[in-house]
MIMI-495087 format. One record per residue (C-alpha): residue number from 1; residue in three letters; y, z, x. Coordinates in steps of 0.02 Angstrom, whole numbers. Each point is the difference from the previous one (the first is absolute). Example, Ala and Ser with C-alpha at 12.3 -4.5 7.8 and 13.67 -1.06 7.14 Angstrom:
<sites>
{site 1 "Ala" {-225 390 615}} {site 2 "Ser" {172 -33 69}} 
</sites>
This chain:
<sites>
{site 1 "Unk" {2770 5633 9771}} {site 2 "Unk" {59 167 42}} {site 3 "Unk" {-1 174 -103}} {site 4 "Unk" {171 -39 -98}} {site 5 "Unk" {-73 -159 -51}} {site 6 "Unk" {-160 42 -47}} {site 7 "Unk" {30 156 -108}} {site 8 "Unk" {192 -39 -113}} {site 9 "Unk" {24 46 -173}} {site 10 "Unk" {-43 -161 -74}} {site 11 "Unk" {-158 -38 92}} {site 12 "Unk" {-35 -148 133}} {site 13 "Unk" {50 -168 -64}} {site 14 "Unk" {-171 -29 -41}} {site 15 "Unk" {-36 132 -118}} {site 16 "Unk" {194 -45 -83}} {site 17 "Unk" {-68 -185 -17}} {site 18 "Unk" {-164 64 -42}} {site 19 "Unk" {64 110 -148}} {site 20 "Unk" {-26 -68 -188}} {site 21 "Unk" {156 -67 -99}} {site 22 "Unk" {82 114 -89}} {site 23 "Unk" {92 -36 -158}} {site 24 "Unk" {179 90 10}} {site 25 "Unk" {178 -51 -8}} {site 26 "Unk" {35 -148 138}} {site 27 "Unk" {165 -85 67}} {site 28 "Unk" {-30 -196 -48}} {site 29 "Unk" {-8 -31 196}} {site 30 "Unk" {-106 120 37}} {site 31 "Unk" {-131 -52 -138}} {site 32 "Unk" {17 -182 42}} {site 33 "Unk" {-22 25 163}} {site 34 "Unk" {-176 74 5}} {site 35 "Unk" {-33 -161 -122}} {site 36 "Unk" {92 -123 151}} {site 37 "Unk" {-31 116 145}} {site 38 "Unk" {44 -128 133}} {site 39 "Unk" {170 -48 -100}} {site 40 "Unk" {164 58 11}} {site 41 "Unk" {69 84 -114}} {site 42 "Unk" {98 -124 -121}} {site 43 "Unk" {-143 -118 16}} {site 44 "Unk" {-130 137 -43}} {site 45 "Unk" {113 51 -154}} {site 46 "Unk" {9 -169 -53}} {site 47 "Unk" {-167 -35 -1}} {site 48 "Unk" {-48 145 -101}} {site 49 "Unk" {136 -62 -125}} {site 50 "Unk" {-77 -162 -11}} {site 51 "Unk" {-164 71 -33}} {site 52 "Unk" {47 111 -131}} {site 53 "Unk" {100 -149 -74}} {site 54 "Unk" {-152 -108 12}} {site 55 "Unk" {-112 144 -67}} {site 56 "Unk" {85 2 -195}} {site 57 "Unk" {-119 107 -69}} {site 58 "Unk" {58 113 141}} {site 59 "Unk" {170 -37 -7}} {site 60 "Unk" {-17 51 -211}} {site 61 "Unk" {-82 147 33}} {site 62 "Unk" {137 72 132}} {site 63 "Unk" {124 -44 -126}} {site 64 "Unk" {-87 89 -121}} {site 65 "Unk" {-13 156 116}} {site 66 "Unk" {198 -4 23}} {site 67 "Unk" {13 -122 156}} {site 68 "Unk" {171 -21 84}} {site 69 "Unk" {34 -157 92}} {site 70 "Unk" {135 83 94}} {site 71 "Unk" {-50 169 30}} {site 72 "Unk" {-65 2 202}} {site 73 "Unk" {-159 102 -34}} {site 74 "Unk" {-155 -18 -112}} {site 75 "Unk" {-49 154 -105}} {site 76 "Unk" {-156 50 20}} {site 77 "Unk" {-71 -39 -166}} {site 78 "Unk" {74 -177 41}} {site 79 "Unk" {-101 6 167}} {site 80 "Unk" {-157 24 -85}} {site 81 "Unk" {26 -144 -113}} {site 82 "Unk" {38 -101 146}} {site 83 "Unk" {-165 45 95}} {site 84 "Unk" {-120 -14 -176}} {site 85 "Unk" {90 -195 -11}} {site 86 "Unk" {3 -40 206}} {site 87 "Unk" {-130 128 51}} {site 88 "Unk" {24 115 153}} {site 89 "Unk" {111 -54 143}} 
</sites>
């Protein structure tokens, strides 16, 4: 691993993988896949929809918060019901 590698602005890919979730707003694809990290992305968003759908105290409580089906990211109050009902990803 050279220099350039070793010292970026994010960090090594350990330390990124290494870092504690953090609650904030998410695209659905993005939070589905660190739930189905070797799936692509349709499959990783479908799973987490199933999930969520299977989940109905979950799926009440996001509907509660203001859920839309159709909007392409989860806000992050929504993310924070979603880990307290599926835990962290």
């Amino acid at each position: 691993m050279n220099y350039m590698q070793q010292k970026t602005r994010f960090g090594t890919a350990a330390e990124v993988e290494d870092a504690p979730f953090r609650p904030r707003v998410y695209r659905k694809t993005e939070l589905a896949q660190l739930y189905f990290p070797q799936a692509g992305k349709k499959t990783a968003l479908q799973g987490l929809a199933r999930w969520i759908k299977r989940c109905t105290e979950l799926e009440k409580a996001l509907e509660a918060a203001g859920y839309d089906k159709n909007r392409r990211f989860y806000l992050k109050p929504e993310v924070e019901l979603i880990v307290k009902f599926l835990g962290e990803p």
